[in-house]
C-alpha positions in Angstrom: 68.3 20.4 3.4 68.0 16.9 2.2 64.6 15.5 -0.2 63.6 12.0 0.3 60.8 10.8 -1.6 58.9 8.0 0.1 56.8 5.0 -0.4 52.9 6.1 0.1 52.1 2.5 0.7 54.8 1.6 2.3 54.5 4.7 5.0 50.8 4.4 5.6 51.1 0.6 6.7 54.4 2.0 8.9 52.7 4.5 10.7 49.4 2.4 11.7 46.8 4.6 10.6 45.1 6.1 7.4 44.9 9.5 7.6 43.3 11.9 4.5 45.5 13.8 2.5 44.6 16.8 4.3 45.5 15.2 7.8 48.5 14.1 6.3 49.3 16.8 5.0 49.1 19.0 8.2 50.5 16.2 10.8 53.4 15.6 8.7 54.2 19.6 8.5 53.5 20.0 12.3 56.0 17.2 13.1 59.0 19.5 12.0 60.0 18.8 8.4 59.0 20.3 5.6 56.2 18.9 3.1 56.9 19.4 -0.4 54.2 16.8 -2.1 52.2 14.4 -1.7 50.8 11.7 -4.2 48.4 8.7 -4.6 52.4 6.5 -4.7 54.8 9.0 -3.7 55.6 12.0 -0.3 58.4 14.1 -0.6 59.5 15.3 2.5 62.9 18.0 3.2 64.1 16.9 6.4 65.8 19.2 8.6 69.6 18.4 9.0 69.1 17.9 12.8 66.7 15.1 12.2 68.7 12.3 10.5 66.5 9.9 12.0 63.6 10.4 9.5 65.6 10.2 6.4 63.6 6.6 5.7 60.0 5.7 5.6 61.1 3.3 9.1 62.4 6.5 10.4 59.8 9.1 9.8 56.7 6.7 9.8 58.1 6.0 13.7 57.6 9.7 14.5 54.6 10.5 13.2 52.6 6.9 14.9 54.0 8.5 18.1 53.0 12.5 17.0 49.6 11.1 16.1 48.8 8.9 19.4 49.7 5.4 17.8 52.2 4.1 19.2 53.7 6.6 21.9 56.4 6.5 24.1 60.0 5.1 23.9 59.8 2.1 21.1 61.9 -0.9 22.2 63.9 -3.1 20.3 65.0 -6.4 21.4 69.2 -6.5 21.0 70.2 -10.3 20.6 73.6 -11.2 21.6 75.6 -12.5 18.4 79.4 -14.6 19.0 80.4 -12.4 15.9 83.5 -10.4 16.5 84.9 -7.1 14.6 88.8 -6.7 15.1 90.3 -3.4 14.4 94.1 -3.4 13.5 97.1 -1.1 14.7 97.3 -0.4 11.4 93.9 1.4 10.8 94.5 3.7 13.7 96.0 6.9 12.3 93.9 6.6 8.8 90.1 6.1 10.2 90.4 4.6 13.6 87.1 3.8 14.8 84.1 1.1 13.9 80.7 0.1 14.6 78.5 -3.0 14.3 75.5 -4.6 14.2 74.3 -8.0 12.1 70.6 -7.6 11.1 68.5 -11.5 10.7 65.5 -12.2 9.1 64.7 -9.7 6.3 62.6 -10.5 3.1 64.2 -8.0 0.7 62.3 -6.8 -2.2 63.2 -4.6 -4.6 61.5 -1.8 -3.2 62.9 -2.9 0.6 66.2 -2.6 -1.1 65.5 0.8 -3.0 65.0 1.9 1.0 67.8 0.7 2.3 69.9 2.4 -0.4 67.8 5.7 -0.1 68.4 5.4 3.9 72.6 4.8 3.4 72.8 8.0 0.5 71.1 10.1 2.0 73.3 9.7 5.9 76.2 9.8 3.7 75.0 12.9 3.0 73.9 14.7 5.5 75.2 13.1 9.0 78.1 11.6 7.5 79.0 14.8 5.8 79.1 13.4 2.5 81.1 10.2 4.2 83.9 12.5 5.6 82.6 11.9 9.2 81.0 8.4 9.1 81.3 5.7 6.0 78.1 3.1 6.1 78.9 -0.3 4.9 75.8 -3.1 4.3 77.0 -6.9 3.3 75.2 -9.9 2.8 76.0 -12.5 5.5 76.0 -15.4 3.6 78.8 -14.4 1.6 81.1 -13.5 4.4 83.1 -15.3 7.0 83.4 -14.0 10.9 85.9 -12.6 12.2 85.9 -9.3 10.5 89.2 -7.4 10.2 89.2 -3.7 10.0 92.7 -2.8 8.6 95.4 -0.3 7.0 97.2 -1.5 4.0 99.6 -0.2 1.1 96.1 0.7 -1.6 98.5 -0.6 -4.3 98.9 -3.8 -2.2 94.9 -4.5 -2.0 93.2 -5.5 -5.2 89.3 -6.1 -5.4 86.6 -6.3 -7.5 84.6 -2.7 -7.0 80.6 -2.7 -6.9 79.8 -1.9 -10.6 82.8 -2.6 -12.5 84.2 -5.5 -14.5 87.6 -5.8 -13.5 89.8 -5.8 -10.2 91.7 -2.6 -9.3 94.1 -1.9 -6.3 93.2 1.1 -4.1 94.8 3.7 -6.2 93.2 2.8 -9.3 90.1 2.8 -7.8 90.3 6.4 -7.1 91.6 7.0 -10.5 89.4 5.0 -12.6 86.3 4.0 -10.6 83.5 6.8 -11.2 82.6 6.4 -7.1 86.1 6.9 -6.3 86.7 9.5 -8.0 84.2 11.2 -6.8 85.0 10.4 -3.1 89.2 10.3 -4.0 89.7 13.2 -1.9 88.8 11.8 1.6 91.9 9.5 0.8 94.3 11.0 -1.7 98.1 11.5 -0.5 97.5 9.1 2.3 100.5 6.3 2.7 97.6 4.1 4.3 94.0 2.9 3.2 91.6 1.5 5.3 89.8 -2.2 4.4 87.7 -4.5 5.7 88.2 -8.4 5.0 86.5 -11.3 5.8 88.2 -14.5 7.7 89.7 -15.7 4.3 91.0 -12.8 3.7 88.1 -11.4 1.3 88.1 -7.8 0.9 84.3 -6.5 2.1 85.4 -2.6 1.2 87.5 0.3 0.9 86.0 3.0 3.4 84.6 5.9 2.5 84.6 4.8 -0.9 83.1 1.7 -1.7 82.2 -2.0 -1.5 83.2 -5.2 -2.9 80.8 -5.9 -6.1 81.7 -10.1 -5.0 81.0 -9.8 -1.1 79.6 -5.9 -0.6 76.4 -6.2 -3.0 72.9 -6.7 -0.9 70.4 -8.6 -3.3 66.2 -10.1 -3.2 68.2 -13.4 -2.3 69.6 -11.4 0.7 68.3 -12.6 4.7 71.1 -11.2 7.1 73.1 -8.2 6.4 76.3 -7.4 8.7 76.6 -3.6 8.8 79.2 -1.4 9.6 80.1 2.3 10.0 83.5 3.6 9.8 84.7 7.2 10.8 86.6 9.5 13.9 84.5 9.8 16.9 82.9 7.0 17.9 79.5 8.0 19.9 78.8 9.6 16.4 79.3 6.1 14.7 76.9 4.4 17.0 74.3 6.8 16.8 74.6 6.6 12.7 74.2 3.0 13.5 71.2 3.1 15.7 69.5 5.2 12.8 70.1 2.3 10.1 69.5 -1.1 12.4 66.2 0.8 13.9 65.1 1.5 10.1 66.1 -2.0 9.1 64.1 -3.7 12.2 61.3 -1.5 10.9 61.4 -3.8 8.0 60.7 -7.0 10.1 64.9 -7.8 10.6 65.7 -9.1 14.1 69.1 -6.7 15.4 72.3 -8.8 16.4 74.8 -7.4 18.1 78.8 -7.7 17.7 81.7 -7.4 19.4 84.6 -5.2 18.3 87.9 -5.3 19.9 90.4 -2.3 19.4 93.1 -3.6 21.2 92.9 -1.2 23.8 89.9 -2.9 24.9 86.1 -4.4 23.8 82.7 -2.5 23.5 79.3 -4.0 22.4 77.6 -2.6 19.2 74.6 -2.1 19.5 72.7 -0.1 22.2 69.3 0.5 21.3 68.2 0.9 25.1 67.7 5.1 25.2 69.6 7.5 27.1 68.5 9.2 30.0 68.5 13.3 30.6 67.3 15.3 33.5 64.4 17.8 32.5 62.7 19.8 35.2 59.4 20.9 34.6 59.8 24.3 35.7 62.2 25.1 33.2 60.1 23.6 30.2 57.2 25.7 31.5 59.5 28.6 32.0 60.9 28.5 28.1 57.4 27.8 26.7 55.2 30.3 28.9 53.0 27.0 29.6 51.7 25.5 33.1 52.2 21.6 32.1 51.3 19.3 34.9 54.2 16.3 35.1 51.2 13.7 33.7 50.6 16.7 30.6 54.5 16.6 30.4 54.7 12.7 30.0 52.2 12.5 27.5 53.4 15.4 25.2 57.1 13.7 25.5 55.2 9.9 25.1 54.2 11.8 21.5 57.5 12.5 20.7 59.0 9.4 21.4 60.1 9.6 25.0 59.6 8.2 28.0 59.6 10.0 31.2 59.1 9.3 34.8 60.1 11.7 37.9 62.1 14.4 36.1 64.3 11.9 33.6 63.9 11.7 30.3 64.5 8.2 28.3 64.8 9.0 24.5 65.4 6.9 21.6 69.7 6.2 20.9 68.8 7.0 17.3 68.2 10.7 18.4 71.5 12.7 17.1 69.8 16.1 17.7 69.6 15.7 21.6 71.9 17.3 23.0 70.6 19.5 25.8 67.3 20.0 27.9 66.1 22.9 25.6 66.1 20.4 22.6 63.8 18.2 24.7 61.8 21.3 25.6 61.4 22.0 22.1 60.0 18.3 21.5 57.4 19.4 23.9 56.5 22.7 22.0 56.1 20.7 18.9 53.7 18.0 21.0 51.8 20.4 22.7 51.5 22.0 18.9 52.8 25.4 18.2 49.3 26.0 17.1 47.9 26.0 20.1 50.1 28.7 21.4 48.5 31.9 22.5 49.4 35.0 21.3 51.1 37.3 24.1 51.9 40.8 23.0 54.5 42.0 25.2 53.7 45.4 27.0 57.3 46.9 26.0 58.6 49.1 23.6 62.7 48.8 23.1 64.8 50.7 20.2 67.4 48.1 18.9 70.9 49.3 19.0 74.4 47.5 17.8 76.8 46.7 20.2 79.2 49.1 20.8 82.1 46.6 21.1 81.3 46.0 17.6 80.8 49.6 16.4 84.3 49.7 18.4 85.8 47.1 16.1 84.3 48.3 12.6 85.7 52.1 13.1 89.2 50.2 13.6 88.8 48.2 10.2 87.7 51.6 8.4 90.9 53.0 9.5 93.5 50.6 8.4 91.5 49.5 5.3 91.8 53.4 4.7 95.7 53.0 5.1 95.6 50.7 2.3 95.9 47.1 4.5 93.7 43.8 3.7 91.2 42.3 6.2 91.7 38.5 6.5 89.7 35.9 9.1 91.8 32.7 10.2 90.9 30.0 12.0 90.1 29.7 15.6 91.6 26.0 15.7 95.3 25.5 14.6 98.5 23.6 16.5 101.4 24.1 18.7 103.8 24.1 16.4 102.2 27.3 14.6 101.4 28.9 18.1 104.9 28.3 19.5 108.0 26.6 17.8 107.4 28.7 15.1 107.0 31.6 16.8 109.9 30.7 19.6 107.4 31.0 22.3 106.0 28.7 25.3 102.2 29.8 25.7 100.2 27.6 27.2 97.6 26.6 25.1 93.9 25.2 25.2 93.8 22.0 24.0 91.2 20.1 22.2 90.0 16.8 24.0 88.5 15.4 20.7 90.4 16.3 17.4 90.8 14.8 13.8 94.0 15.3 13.0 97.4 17.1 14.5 97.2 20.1 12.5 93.8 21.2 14.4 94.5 20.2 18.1 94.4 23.8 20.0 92.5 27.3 19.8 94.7 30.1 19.2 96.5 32.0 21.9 97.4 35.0 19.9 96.8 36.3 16.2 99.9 36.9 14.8 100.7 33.2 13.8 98.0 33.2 11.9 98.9 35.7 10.0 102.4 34.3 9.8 100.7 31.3 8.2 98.6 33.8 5.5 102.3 34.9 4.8 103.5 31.5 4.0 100.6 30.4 1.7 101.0 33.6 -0.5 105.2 33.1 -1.0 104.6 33.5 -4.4 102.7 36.8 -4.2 103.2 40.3 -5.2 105.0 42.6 -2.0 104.5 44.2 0.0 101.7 42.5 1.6 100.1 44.5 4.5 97.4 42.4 6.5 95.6 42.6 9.4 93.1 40.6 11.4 90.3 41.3 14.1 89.6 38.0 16.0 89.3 36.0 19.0 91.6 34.3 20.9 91.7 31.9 23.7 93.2 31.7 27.4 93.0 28.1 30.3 91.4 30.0 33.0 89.9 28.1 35.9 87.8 30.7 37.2 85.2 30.5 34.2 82.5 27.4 33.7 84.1 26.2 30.6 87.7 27.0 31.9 88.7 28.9 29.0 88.8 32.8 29.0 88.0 34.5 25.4 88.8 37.7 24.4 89.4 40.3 21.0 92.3 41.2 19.0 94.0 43.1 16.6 97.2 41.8 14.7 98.8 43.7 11.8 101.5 42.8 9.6 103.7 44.7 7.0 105.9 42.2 4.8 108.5 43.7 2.3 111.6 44.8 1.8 111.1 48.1 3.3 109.1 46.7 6.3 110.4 47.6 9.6 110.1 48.4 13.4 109.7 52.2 12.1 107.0 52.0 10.0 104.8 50.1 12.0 104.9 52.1 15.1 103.4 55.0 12.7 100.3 52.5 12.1 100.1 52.3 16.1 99.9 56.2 16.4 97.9 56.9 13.8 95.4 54.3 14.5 95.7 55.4 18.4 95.3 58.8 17.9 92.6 58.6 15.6 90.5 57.1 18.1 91.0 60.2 20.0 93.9 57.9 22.5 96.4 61.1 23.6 98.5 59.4 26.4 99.8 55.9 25.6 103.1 54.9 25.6 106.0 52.6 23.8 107.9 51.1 26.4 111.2 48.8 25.3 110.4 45.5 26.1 112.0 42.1 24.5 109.8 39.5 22.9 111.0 35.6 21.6 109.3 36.4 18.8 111.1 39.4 18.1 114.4 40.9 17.2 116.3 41.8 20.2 116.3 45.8 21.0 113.9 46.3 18.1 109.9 45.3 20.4 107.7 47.1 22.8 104.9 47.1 25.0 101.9 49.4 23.9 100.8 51.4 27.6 97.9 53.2 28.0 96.6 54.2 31.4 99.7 52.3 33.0 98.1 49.3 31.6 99.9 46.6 28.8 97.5 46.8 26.0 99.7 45.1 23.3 103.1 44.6 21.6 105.1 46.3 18.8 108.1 44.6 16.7 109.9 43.6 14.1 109.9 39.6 14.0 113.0 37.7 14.1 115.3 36.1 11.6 115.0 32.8 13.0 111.2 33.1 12.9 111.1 34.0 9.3 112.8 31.2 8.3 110.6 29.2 10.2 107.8 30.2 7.7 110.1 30.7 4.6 109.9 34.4 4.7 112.5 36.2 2.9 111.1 39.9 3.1 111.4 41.3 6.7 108.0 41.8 9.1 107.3 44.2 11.1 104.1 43.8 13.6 101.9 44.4 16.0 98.9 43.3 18.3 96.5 44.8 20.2 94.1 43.7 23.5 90.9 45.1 21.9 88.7 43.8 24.8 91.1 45.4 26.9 91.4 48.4 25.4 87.8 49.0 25.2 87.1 48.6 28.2 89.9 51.0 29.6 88.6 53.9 26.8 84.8 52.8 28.6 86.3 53.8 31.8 
């Protein structure tokens, strides 16, 4: 979990009130994060990762002036309409596609003001912006920069700027090879054809994103009023709520918010909203979760403590908030209102014996058998692509898509195993043979008739790649493992497969039932994966089968 150490000073006169140490102490603690000290100059705090909001003195001083009855209820900020405009280019699209904005007016920067503001920016990079791979935060000083702002995607060796800390210009690439920031961060764009930049309207180069600013036209100093602020990144409602969390902290600090327009060419949107967003909450079901009897006026004033408004069953809460998600995480705002303190101890009359699930107990007696035969266990991942799941393969499934994806390769959950373990295959070409695999994972089916309109289910896959490796072979894997599990009257039935050489697959029967295939895979797929050392295979329903062996 992220430290920040905090202003004592600085905090006190945020929150409103003086309270002692030990009231400090204690409120702070009951809030939900983690005290670690506290000082006559300095508090360290560890914030919970689901609270990026308090990561700043603004930001944690805000909640605890509402916890403690200060200042209660929804804060508002007034968002003043700016003629500033952000364009984001074609070019930018496939790289990092999406921006945010916001112009902040008015502030009288210090040097500890600006210690905050970089403590605020570190530490989201951190944490929400998963160490800037999800969001990049850019601050500028406004006087130095010219409107309109052009977010773009350029050659790096074409771009040449002066970095923050450094002496001399350098194009992208050398930044990521010389510049101790981008090395660090080199990764997020290494092997890309593409970089992303932001320039000014005479062409003044603002920053590289996710790596750093411009030291001429990206540096925030004491002489600093207005800062323009941006954050860069993949999915947009994440952006905006990264950006809610820095222009609420830098209002905090006495700046008046601005807001700006950004056009995509697709369309235009209006950064940013600071209003609140509105979710149903019945009372009955917080009362039901938390074994209370809250009246609707107790319910308003524990959410008014946390922040909230509320009026006939909705919910307003702050657009900072990135941890709301659901009703239960507004329930649990309650619990910490109402003071888990002050919760009564209920010893249940019950008495239960714990037990593992047998589907489990089902699944490890299968991996002590075939790690007994001398094959590895591997895990894979749920999410991979169509052309693993099917051209590969030679097959046509169809395929549960992702609606929000990063990048091609990680578009669709898994429809079967034994791609996957194609794909182990192909990473280890230069490994010792024969290697014998097998995996024990879920797998995902489009089915209407469930809530989320996917269907999940368990499976085996098993490989054997060598020379030897065939049709043979593997079948004696499928009886032993069969029969050991006590499975008498299953059958191999002939059956073709695309992924399998003609004559040479069949369909695993037990109880009349299709509980899997067995085969050796085809030429044409192994040279789809650069295999040279035949494959023999096969998969197995788990969920199906244990529920036929239940029966």
């Amino acid at each position: 979990m992220p430290t920040v150490k905090l202003n004592k000073k600085v905090f006190e006169k945020l929150v409103g009130k003086k309270l002692s140490l030990s009231e400090l102490k204690d409120r702070i603690s009951m809030l939900g994060t983690d005290l670690e000290d506290i000082n006559n100059d300095e508090i360290t705090v560890e914030i919970f990762p689901n609270r990026p909001d308090l990561l700043s003195e603004q930001g944690l001083a805000r909640a605890l002036s509402s916890f403690i009855g200060v200042s209660t209820g929804l804060k508002k900020y007034n968002v003043k309409k700016s003629s500033e405009k952000v364009i984001i280019d074609a070019s930018v699209k496939k790289v990092r596609p999406y921006t945010v904005c916001a112009i902040v007016k008015g502030l009288n920067l210090d040097d500890e003001l600006i210690k905050e503001i970089i403590q605020i920016q570190e530490k989201l990079h951190i944490t929400y912006g998963r160490n800037r791979k999800k969001v990049a935060i850019g601050i500028y000083p406004m006087e130095k920069i010219k409107f309109p702002i052009t977010f773009f995607g350029e050659d790096p060796k074409q771009i040449s700027f002066l970095p923050l800390e450094s002496d001399s210009e350098m194009n992208g690439l050398q930044i990521l090879s010389k510049h101790p920031t981008g090395r660090e961060y080199s990764h997020l764009l290494e092997g890309k054809k593409i970089f992303p930049f932001f320039k000014d309207n005479t062409n003044s180069i603002l920053s590289m994103p996710p790596i750093i600013n411009s030291n001429v036209v990206g540096k925030v100093d004491i002489d600093t009023k207005d800062v323009f602020i941006e954050c860069s990144g993949f999915e947009i409602e994440y952006l905006k709520t990264c950006l809610n969390i820095v222009v609420s902290a830098l209002a905090d600090m006495g700046g008046e918010i601005y807001s700006v327009e950004v056009e995509d060419g697709s369309g235009k949107y209006i950064t940013p909203d600071l209003s609140g967003k509105k979710m149903i909450l019945d009372i009955n079901y917080v009362n039901k979760y938390l074994g209370l009897n809250l009246t609707e006026k107790d319910l308003k004033t524990l959410l008014s403590k946390m922040g909230h408004d509320y009026e006939s069953g909705t919910v307003i809460y702050p657009s900072y908030r990135s941890d709301i998600l659901h009703p239960i995480d507004l329930v649990e705002d309650v619990a910490i209102a109402y003071g888990y303190e002050n919760f009564e101890l209920d010893v249940l009359n019950v008495s239960t014996v714990g037990e593992e699930d047998a589907f489990e107990k089902f699944k490890k007696m299968i991996r002590r058998i075939l790690i007994g035969l001398n094959f590895l266990e591997i895990k894979t991942y749920h999410i991979t692509n169509e052309l693993n799941q099917n051209t590969k393969m030679g097959t046509e499934y169809g395929l549960v898509r992702l609606e929000s994806y990063m990048n091609q390769d990680f578009n669709v959950l898994r429809h079967w195993l034994m791609p996957s373990l194609m794909e182990i295959l192909n990473k280890n070409l230069d490994k010792e043979y024969p290697q014998n695999i097998f995996e024990i994972g879920r797998v995902f089916y489009n089915d209407s008739s469930y809530d989320t309109g996917v269907y999940e289910k368990d499976k085996l896959a098993l490989l054997l790649c060598g020379e030897s490796a065939n049709l043979t072979k593997v079948k004696q894997v499928v009886d032993y493992l069969i029969k050991m599990m006590g499975i008498e009257n299953f059958t191999l039935n002939a059956k073709d497969h695309p992924s399998c050489i003609e004559g040479r697959s069949a369909e695993i029967n037990l109880n009349g039932e299709s509980i899997g295939i067995v085969a050796e895979a085809h030429p044409k797929v192994l040279e789809n994966w650069q295999l040279i050392n035949p494959v023999a295979a096969f998969e197995i329903d788990l969920t199906k089968l244990f529920k036929i062996l239940n029966n």
